[in-house]
C-alpha positions as CSV (number, residue, x, y, z in Angstrom):
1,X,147.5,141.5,77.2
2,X,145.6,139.3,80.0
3,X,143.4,142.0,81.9
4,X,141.2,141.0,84.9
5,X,138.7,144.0,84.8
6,X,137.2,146.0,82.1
7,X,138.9,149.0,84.0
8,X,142.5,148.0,83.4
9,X,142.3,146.6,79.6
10,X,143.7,149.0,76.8
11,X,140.2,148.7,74.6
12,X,142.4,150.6,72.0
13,X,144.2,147.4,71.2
14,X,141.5,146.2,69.3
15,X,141.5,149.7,67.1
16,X,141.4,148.7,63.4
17,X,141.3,145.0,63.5
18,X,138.5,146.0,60.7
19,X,140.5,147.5,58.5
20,X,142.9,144.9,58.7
21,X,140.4,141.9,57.9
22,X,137.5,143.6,55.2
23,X,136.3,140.8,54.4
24,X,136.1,138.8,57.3
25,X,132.9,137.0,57.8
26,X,133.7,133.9,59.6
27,X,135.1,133.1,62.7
28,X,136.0,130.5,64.9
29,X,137.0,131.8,67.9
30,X,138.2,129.3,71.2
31,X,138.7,130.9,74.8
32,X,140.5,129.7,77.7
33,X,140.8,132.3,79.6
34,X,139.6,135.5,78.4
35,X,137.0,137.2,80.1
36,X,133.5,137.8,77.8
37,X,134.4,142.0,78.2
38,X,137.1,141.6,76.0
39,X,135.9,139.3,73.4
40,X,132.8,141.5,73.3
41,X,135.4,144.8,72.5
42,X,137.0,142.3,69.9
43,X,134.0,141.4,68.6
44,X,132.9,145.2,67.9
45,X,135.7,145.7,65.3
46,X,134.5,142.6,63.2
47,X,130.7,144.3,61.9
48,X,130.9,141.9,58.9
49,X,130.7,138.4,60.2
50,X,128.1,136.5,59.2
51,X,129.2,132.8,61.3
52,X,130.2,133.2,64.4
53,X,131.0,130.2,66.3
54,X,132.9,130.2,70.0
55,X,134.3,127.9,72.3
56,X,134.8,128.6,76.2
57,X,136.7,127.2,79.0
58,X,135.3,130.2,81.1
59,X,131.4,130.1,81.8
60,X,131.4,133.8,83.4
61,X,130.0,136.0,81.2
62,X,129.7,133.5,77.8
63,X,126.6,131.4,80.0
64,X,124.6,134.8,79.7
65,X,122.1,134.7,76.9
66,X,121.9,138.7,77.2
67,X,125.6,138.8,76.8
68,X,125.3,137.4,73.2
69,X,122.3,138.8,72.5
70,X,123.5,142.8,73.1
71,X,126.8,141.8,71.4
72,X,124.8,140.5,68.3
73,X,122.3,143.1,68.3
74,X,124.7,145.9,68.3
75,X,127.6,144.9,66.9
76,X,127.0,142.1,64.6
77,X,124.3,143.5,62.1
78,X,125.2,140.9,59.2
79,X,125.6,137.4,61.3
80,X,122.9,134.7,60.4
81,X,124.9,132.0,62.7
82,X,126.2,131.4,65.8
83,X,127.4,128.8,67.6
84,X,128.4,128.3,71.3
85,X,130.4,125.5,73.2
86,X,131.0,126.0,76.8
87,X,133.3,123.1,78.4
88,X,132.1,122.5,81.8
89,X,135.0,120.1,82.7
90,X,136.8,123.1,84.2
91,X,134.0,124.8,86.0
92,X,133.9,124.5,89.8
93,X,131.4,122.5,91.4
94,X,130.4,125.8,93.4
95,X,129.8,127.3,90.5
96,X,125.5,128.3,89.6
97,X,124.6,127.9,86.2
98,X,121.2,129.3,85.2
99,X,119.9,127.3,82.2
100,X,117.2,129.7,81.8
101,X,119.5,132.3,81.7
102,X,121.8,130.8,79.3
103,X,119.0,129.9,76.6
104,X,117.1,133.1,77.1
């Protein structure tokens, strides 16, 4: 279910996706159109991936370097790689990206 704000998503729906997948250490993952607070609550059910590569249409949220770096840090114990595309074909020309925000 699509969910504008963190307030509004069911973070339940997620619940288990662990026990479901053991052994699940890689993942490609490509987003269109979900916001970074719900691939971060999917992200917290997978502890044991160890590649991690993601593709975004969306540059809200998956820019921030801090982003990744609290999801890895705290949720991803066992990943040695990642990998980030970020399409900026569909990004508004209004739209501010800070490079040094991104690679920090």
């Amino acid at each position: 279910m699509y969910s504008l704000n963190e307030q509004n998503f069911d973070q339940t729906l997620y619940d288990g996706l662990a026990d479901c997948v053991p052994y699940l250490s890689n993942l490609t993952l490509q987003v269109t159109h979900t916001p970074f607070f719900e691939v971060e609550i999917l992200l917290r059910q997978l502890p044991k991936l160890v590649r991690l590569a993601c593709s975004s249409l969306l540059i809200e949220g998956y820019a921030d370097g801090l982003n990744w770096e609290r999801v890895i840090t705290t949720s991803l114990p066992e990943l040695k790689k990642f990998s980030l595309f970020i399409n900026d074909t569909h990004v508004s020309s209004y739209t501010q990206v800070d490079l040094d925000q991104m690679i920090q």
